[in-house]
N, CA, C and O of each residue as an XYZ file, in Angstrom:
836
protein
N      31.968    242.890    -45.258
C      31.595    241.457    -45.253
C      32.042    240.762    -46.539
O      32.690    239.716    -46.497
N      31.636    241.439    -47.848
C      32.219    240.530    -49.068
C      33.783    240.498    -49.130
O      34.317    239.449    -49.491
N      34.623    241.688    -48.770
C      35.900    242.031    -48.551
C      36.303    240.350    -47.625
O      36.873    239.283    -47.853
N      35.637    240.973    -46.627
C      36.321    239.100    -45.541
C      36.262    237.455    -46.454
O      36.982    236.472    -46.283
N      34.909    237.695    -47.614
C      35.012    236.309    -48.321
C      35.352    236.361    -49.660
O      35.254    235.501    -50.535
N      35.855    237.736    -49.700
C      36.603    237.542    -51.281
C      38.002    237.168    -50.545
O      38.451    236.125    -51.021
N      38.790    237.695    -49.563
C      39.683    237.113    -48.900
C      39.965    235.598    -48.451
O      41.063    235.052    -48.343
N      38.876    235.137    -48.250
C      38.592    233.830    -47.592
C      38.727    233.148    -48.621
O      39.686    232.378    -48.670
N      37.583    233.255    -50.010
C      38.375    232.074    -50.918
C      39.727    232.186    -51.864
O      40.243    231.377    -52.634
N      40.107    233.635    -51.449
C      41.469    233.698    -52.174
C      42.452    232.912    -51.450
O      43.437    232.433    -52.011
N      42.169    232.753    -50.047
C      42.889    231.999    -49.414
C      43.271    230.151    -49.567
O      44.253    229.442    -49.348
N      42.014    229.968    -50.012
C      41.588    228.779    -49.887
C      42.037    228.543    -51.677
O      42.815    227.589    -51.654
N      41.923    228.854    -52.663
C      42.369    228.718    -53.925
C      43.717    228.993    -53.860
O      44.389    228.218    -54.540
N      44.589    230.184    -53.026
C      46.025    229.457    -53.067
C      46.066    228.469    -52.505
O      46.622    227.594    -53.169
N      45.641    228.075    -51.297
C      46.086    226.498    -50.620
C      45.560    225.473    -51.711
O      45.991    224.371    -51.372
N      45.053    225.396    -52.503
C      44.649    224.432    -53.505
C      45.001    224.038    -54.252
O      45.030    222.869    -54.636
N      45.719    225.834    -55.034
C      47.130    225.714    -55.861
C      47.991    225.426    -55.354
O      48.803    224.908    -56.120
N      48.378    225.492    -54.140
C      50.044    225.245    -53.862
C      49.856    223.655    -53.373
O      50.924    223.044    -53.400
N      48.733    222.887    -52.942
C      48.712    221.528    -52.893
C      49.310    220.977    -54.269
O      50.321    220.297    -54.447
N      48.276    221.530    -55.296
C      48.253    220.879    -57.022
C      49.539    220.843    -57.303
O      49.963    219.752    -57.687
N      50.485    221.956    -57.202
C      51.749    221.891    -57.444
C      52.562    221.229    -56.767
O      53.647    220.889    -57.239
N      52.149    220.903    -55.436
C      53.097    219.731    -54.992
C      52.746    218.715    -55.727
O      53.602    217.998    -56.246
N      51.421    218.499    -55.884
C      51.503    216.937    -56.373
C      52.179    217.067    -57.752
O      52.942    216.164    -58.095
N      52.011    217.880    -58.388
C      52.304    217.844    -60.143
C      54.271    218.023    -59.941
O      55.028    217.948    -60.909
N      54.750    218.259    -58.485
C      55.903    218.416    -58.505
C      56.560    216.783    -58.146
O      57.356    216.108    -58.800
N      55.829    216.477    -56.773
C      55.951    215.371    -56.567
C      56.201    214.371    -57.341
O      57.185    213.688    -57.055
N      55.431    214.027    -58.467
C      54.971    213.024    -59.563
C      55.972    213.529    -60.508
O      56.449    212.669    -61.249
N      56.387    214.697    -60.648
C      57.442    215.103    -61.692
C      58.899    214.532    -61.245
O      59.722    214.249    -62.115
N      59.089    214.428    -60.357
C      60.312    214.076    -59.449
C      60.257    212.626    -59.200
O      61.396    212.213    -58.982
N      59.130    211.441    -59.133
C      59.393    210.375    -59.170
C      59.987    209.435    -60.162
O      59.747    209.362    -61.367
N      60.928    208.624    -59.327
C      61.637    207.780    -60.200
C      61.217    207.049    -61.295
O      60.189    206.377    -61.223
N      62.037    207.108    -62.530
C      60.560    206.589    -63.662
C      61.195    204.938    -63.760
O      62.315    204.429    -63.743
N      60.193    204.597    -63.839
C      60.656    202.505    -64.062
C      61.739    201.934    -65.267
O      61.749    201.768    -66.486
N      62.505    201.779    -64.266
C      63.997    201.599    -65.503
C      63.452    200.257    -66.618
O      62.926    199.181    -66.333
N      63.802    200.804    -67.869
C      63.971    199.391    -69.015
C      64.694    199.996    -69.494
O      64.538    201.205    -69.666
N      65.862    199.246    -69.912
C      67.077    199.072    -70.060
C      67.510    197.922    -71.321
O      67.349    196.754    -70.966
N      67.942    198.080    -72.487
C      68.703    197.078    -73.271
C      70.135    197.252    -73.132
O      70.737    198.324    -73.079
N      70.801    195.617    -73.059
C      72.075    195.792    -73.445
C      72.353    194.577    -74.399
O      71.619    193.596    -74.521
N      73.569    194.814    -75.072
C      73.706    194.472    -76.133
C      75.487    193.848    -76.115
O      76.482    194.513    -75.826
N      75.429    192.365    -76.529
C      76.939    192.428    -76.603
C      77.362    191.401    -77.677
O      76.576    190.769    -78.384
N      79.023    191.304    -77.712
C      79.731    191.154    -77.239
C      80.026    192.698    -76.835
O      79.770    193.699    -77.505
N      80.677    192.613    -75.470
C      80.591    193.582    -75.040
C      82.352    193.836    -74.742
O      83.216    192.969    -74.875
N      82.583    195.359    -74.285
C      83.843    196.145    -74.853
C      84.750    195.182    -73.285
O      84.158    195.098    -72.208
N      85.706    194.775    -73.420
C      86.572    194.271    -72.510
C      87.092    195.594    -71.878
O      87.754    196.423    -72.502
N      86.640    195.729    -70.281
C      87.421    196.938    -69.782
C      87.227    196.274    -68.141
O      86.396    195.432    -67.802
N      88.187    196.891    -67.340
C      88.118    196.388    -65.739
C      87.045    196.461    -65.298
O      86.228    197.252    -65.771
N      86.732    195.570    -64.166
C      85.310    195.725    -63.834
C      85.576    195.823    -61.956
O      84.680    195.901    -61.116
N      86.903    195.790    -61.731
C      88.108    195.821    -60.261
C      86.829    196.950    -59.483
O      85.977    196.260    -58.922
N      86.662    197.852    -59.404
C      86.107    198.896    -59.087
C      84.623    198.659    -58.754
O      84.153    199.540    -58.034
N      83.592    197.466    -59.183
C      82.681    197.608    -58.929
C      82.600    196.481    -57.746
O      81.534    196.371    -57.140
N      83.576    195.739    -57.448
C      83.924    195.064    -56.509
C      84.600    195.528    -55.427
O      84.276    195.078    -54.328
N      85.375    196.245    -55.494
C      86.262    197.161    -54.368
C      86.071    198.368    -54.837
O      86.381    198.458    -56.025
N      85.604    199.512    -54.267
C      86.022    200.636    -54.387
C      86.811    201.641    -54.537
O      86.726    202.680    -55.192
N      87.675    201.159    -53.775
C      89.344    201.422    -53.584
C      89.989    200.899    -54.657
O      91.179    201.194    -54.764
N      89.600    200.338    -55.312
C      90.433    199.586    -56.210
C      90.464    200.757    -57.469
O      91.273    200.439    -58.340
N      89.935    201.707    -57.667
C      89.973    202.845    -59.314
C      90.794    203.428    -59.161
O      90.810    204.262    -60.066
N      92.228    203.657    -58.027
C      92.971    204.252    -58.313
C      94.607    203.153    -57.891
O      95.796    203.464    -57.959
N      94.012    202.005    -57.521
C      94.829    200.848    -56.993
C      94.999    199.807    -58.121
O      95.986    199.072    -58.121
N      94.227    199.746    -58.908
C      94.190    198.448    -59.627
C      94.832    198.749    -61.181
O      94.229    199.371    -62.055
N      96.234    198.145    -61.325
C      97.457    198.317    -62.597
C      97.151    197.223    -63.569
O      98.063    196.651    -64.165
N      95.908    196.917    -63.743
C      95.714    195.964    -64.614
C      95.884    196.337    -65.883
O      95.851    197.567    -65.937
N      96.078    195.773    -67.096
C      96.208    196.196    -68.561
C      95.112    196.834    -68.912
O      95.177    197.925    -69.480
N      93.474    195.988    -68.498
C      92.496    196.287    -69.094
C      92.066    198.041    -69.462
O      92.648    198.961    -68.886
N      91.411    198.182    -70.084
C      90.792    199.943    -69.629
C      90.347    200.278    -68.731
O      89.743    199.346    -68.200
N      90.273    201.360    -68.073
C      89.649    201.607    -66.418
C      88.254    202.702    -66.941
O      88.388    203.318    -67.999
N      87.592    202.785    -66.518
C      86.622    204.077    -66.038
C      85.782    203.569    -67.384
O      84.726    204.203    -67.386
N      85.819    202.982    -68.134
C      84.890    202.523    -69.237
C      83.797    202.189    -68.887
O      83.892    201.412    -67.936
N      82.750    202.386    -69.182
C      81.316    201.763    -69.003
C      80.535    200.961    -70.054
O      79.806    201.423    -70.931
N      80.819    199.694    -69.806
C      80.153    198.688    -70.878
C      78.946    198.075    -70.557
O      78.394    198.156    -69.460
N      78.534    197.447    -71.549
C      77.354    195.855    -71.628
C      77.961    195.083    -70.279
O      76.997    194.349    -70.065
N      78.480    194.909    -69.709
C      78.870    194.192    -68.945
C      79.265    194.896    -67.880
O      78.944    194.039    -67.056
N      79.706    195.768    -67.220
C      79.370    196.733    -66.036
C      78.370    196.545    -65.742
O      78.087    196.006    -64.672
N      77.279    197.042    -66.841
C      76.172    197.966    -66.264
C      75.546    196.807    -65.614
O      74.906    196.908    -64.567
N      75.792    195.367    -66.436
C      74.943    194.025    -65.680
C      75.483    193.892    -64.686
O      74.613    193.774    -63.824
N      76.898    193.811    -64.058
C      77.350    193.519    -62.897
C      76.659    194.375    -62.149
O      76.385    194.012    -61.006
N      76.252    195.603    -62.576
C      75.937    197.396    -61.595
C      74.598    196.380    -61.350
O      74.538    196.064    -60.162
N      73.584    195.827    -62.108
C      72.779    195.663    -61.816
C      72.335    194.227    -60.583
O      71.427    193.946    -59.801
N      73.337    193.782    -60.953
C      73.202    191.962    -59.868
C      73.882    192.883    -58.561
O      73.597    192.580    -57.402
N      74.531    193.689    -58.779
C      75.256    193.549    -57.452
C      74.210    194.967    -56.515
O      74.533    195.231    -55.357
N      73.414    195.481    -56.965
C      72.166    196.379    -56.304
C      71.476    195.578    -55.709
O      70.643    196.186    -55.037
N      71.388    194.452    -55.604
C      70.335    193.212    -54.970
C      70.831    193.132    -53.465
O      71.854    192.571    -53.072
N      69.865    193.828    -52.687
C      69.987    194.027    -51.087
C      69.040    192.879    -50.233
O      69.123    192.740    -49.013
N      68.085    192.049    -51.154
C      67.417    191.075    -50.155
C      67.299    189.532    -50.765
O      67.041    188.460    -50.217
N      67.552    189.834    -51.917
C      66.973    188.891    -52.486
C      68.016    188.872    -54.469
O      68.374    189.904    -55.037
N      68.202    187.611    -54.959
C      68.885    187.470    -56.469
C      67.835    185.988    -56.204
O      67.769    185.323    -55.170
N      66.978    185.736    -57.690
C      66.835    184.572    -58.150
C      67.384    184.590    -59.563
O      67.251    185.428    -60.454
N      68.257    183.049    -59.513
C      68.538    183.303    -60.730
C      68.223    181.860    -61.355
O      68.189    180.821    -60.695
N      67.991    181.969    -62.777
C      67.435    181.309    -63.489
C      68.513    180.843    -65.072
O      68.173    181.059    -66.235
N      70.005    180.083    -64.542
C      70.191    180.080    -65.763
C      71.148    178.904    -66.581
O      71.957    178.180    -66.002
N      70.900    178.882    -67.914
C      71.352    177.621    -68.403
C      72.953    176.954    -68.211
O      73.171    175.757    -68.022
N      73.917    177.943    -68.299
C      74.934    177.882    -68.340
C      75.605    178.725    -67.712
O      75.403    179.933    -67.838
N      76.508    178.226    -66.937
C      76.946    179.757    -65.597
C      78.408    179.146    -65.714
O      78.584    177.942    -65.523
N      79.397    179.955    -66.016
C      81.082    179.762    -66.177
C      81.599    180.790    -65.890
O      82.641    180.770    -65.234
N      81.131    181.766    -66.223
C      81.601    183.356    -66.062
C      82.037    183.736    -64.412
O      81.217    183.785    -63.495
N      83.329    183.956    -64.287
C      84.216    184.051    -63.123
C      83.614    185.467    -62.921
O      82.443    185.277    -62.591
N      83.857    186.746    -62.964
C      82.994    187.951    -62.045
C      81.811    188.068    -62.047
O      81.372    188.886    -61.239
N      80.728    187.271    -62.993
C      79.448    186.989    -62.250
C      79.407    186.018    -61.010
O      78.718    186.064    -59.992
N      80.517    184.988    -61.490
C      80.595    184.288    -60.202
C      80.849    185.138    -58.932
O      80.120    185.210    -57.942
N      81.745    185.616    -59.102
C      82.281    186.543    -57.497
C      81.351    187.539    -57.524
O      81.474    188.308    -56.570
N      80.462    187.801    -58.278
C      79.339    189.054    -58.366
C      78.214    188.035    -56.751
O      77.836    188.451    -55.656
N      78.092    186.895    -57.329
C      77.196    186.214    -57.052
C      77.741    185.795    -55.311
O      76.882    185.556    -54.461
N      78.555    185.773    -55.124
C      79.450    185.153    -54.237
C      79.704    186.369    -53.399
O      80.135    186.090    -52.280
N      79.551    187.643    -53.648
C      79.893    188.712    -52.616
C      78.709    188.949    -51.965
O      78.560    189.127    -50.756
N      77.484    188.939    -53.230
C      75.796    189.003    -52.559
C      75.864    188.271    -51.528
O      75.775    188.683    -50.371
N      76.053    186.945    -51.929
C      75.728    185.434    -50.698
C      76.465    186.124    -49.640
O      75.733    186.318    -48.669
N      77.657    186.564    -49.483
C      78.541    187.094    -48.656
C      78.205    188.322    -47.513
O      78.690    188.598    -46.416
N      77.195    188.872    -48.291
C      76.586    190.587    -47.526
C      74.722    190.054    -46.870
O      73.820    190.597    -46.232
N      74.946    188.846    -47.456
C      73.127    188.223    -46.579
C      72.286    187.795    -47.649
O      71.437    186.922    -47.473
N      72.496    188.437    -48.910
C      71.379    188.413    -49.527
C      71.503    186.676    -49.796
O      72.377    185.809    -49.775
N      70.023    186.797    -50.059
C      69.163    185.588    -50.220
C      69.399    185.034    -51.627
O      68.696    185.621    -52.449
N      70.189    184.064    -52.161
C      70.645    183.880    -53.321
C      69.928    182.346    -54.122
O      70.681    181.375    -54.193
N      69.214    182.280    -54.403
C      68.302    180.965    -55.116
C      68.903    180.776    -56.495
O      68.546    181.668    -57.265
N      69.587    180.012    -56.949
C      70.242    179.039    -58.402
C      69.681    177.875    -58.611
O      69.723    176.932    -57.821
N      68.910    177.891    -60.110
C      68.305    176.686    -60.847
C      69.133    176.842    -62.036
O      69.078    177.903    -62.657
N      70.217    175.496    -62.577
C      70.586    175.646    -63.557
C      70.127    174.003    -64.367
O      69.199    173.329    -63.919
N      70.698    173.701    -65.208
C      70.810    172.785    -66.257
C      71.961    171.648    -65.317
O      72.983    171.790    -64.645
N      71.337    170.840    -65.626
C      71.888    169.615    -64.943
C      73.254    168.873    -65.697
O      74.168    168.318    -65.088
N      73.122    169.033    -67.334
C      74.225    168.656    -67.472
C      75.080    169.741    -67.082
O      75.960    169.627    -66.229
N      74.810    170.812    -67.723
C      76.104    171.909    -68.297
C      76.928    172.414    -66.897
O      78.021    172.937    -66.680
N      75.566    171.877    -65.919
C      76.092    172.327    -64.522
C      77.604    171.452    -63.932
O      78.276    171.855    -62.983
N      77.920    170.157    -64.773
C      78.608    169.552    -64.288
C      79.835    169.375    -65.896
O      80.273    168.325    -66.364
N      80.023    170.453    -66.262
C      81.020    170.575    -67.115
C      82.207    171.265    -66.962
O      82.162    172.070    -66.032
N      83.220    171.221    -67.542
C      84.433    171.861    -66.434
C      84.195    173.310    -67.149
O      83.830    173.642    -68.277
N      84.629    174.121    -65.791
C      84.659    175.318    -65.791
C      83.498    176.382    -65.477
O      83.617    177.600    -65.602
N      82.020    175.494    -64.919
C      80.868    175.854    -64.394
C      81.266    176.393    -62.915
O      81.845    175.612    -62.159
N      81.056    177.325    -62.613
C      80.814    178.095    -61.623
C      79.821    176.670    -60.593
O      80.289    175.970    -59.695
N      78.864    176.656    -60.969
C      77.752    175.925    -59.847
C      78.434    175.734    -58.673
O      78.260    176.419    -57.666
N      79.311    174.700    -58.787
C      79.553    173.861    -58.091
C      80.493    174.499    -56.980
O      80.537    174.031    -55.842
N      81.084    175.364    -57.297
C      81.698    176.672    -56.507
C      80.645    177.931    -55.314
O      80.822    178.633    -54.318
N      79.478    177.520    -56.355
C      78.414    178.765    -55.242
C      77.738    177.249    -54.586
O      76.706    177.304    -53.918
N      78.121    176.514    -54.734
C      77.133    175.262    -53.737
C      78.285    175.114    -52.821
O      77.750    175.092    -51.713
N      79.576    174.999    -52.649
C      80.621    175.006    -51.986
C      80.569    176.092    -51.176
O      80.734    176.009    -49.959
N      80.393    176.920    -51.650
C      80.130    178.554    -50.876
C      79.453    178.273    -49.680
O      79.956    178.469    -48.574
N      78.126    177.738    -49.898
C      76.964    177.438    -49.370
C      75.551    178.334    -50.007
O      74.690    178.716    -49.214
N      75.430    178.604    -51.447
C      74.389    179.288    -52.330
C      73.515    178.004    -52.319
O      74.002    176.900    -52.076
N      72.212    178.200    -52.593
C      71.002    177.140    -52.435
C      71.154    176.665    -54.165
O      70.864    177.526    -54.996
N      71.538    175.513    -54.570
C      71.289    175.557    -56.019
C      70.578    174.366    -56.355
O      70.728    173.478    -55.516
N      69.841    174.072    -57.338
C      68.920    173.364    -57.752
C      69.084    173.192    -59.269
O      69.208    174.102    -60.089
N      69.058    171.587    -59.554
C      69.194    171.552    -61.342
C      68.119    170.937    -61.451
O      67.616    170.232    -60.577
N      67.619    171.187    -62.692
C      66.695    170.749    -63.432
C      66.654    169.356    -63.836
O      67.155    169.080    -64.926
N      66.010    168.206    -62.962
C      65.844    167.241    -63.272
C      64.554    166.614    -64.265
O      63.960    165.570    -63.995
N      64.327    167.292    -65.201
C      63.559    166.747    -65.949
C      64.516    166.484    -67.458
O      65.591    167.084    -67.482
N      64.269    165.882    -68.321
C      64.533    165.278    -69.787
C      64.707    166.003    -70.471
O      65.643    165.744    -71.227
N      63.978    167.375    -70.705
C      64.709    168.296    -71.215
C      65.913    169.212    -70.885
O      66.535    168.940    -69.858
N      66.310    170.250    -71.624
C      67.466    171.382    -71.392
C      66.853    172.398    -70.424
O      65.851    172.817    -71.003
N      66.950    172.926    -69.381
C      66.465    174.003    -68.486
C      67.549    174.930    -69.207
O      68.748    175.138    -69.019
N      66.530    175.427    -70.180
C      67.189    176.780    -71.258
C      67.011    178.282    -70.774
O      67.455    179.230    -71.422
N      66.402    178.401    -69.716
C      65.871    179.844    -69.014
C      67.483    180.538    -68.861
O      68.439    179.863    -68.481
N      67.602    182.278    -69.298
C      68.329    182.794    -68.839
C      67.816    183.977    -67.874
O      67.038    184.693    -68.504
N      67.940    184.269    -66.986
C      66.876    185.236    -66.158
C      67.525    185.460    -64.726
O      68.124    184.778    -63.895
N      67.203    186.446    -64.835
C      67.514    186.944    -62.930
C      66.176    187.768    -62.785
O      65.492    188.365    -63.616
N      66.019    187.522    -60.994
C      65.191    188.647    -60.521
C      65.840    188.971    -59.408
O      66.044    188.183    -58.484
N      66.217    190.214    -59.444
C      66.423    190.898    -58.080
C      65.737    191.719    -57.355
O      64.990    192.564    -57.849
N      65.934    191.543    -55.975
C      64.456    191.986    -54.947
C      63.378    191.903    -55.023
O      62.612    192.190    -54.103
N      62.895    191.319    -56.591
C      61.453    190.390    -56.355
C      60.883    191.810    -57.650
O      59.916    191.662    -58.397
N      61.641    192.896    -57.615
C      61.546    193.921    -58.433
C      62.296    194.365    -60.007
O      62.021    195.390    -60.630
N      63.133    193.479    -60.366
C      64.258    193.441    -60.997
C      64.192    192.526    -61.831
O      64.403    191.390    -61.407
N      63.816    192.749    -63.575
C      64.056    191.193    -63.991
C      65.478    191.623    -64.823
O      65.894    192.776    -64.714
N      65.964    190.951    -65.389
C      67.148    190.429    -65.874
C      67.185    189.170    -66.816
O      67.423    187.989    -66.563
N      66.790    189.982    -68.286
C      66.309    188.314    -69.211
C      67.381    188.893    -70.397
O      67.918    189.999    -70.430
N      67.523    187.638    -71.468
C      67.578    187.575    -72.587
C      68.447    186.561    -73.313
O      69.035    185.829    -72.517
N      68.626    186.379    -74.216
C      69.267    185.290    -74.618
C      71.362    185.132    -74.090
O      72.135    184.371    -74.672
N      71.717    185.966    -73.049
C      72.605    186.011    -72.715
C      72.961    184.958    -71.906
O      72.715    185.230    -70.731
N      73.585    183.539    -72.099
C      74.197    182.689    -70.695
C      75.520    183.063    -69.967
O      76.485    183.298    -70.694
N      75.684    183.147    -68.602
C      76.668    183.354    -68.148
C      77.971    182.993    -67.833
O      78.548    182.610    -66.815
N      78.453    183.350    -69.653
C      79.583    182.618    -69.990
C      80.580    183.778    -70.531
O      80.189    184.882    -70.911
N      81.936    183.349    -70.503
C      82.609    184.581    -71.033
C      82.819    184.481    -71.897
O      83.889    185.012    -72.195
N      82.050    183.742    -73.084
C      82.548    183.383    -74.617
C      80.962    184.334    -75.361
O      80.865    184.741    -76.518
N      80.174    184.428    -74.528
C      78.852    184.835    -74.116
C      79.002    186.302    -74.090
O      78.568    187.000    -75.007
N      79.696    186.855    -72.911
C      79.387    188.140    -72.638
C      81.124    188.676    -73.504
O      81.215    189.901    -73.594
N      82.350    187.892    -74.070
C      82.849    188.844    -74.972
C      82.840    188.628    -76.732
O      83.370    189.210    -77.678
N      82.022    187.576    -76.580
C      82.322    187.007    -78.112
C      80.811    187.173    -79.059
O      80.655    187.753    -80.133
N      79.982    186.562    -78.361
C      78.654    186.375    -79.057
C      77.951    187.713    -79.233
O      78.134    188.806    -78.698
N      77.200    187.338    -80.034
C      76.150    188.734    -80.546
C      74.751    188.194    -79.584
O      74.284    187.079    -79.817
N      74.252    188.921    -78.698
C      73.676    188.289    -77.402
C      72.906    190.192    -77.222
O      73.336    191.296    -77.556
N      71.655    189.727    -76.546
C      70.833    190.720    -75.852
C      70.467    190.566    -74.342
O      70.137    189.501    -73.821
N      70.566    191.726    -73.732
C      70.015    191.008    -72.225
C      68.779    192.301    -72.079
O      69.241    193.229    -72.743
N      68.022    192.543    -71.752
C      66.686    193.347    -71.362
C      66.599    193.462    -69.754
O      66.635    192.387    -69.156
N      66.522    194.277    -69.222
C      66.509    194.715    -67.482
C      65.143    195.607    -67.395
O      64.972    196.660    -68.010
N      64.636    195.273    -66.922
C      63.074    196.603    -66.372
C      62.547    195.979    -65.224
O      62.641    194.912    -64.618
N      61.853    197.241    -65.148
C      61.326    196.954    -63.630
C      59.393    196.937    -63.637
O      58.650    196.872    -62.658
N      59.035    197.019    -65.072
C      57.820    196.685    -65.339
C      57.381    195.605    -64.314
O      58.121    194.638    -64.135
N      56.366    195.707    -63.722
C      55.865    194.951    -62.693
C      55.225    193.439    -63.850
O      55.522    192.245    -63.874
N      54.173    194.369    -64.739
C      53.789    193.052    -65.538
C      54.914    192.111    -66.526
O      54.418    191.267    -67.272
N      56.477    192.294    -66.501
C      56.499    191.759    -66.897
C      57.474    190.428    -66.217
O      57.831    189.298    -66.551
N      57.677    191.633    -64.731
C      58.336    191.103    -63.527
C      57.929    189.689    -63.106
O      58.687    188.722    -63.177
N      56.546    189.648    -62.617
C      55.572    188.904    -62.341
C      55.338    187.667    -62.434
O      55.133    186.842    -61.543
N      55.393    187.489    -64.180
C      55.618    185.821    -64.933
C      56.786    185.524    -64.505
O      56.803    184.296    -64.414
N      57.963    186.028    -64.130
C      59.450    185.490    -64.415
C      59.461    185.074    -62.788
O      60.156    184.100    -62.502
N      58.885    185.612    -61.924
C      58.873    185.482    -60.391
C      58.083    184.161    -60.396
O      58.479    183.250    -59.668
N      57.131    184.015    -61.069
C      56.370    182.831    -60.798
C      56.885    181.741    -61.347
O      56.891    180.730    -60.646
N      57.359    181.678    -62.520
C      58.055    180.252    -63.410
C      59.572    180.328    -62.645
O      60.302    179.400    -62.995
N      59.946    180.908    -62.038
C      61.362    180.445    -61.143
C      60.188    179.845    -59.718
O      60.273    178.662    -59.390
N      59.392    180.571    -59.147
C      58.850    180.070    -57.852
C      58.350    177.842    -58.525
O      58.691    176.825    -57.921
N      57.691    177.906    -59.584
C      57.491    176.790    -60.526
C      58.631    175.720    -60.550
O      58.728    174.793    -59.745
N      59.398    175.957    -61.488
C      60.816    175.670    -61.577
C      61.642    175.152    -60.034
O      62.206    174.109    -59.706
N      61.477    175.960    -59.602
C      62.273    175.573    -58.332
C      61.469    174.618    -57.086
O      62.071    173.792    -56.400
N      60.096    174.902    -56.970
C      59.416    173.800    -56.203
C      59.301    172.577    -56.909
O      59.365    171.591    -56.174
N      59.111    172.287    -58.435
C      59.228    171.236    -59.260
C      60.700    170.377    -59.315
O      60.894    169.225    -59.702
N      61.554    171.269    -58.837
C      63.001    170.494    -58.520
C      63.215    170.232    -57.120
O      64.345    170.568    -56.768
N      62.443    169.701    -56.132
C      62.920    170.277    -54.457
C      63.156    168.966    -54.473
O      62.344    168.101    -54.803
N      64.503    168.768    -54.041
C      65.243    167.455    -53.849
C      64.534    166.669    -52.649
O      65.240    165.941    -51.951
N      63.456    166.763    -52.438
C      62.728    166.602    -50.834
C      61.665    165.388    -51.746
O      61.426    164.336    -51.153
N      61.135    165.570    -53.007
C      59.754    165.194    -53.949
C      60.636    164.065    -54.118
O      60.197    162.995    -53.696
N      61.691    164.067    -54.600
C      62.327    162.580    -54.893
C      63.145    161.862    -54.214
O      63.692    160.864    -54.684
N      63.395    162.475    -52.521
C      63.884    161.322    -51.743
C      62.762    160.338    -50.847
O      62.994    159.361    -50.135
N      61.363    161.058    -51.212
C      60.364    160.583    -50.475
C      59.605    159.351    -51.473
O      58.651    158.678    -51.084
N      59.986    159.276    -52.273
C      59.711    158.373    -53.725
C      60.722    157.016    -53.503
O      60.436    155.929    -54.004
N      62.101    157.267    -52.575
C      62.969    156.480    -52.825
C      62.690    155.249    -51.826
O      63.427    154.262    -51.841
């Protein structure tokens, strides 16, 4: 009889252990929450490849190939956006963020642009190219500068820092951009674009007119 329940809870203490170790395996194996700094002016190298695939053994451009810069890794990051890009930013000129931005709109995703009202209408601004596209864009009609630089992608993704999306910006300036997926710090940046963008709805001031 004790033989059958020294058996019985030996049984029951391996199944207990081998649960514990899944979980302690489980939890060891989950993905840990990316934060990420980058830092530029950043190294001039092709970026052909993160746009076409085919293109890393096709594309005879001068630039460097297979390099991984400050500026990849941001394209790596806008162009992971499967439902959703809000973007939030002062100055937008930069031609492969543009086509970064322009392939998303292209594959479904849901693409929301609030920029700066003047800078939006200066030569060589992208805007007016992703509104041609058909991208939803919105400027900041208030008296001040709409100085925000920011992306969120999939509602999970922020994308901040004093970087504007310019190419004098991403090869010249001494500039930071910060990427994480911290929920708290996700959160504020989701809400002051949700802010921002209902405070501009071209709908509030044709009903005024």
């Amino acid at each position: 009889m004790w033989s059958v329940k020294v058996v019985g809870l030996g049984v029951v203490a391996l199944s207990l252990s081998l649960e514990l170790l899944g979980w302690l395996f489980g939890r060891c194996r989950r993905r840990r929450t990316l934060n990420q700094v980058l830092f530029f002016p950043s190294e001039v190298a092709c970026v052909e490849h993160l746009f076409n695939q085919n293109s890393a053994h096709s594309c005879f451009c001068p630039l460097p190939h297979g390099v991984e810069t400050s500026f990849s890794r941001l394209l790596r990051h806008i162009l992971s956006a499967s439902c959703s890009l809000d973007l939030c930013v002062f100055s937008f000129s930069n031609m492969d963020l543009s086509r970064a931005v322009l392939l998303l709109h292209k594959k479904g995703v849901t693409i929301r642009v609030i920029s700066d009202k003047d800078y939006s209408a200066i030569t060589g601004s992208q805007i007016g190219v992703l509104r041609k596209a058909g991208v939803c864009v919105r400027w900041d009609v208030g008296s001040v500068h709409m100085h925000h630089k920011f992306a969120v992608v999939d509602g999970r993704l922020l994308i901040t820092g004093s970087l504007n999306w310019t190419l004098t910006a991403v090869q010249r300036n001494m500039e930071n951009i910060l990427i994480t997926e911290e929920a708290e710090l996700v959160q504020p940046f989701i809400k002051e674009f949700h802010r921002i963008w209902v405070l501009n709805d071209p709908a509030r001031f044709y009903k005024n007119l």
